[in-house]
N, C-alpha and C positions, 0 to 999 in steps of 0.2 A: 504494500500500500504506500503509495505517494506521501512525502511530507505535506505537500498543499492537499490532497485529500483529508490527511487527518485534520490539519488546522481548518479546513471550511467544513468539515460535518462531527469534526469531536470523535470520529469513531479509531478504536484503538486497535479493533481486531476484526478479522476478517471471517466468513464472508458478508457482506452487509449489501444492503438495496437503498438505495435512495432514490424516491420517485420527488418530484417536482421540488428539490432539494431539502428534501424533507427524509429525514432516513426511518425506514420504516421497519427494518429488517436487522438484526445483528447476532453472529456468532452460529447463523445457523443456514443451511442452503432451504428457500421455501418452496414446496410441490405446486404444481403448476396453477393448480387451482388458486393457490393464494394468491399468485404474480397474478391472471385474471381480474381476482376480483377486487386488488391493490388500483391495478390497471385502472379499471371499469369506474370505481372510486374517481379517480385522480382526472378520467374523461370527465367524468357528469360533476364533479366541482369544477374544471376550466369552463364547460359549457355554462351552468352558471355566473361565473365570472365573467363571461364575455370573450374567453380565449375564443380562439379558433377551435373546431372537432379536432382531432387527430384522425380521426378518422376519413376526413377532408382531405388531411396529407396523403393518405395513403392510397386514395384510389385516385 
């Protein structure tokens, strides 16, 4: 793990997730299903926010 990784998310060990630089995940690898519905999460609050879909990006 990167010096600047630790200093911008605090995390000390690995492996860890951070979705919309928010870390969500630490010390342990998550089954798919959780990345989903991490995911799925982190779309329908940008949608609220006004972000762009990702989903926009993608097709």
């Amino acid at each position: 793990m990167s010096k600047e990784t630790v200093q911008k998310y605090g995390v000390l060990v690995s492996p860890a997730l951070a979705i919309n630089n928010t870390v969500k995940i630490v010390e342990r690898v998550p089954n798919l299903d959780e990345v989903k519905k991490l995911l799925g999460e982190a779309l329908t609050k940008g949608e609220k926010n006004g972000r762009k879909n990702l989903k926009d990006h993608l097709s």
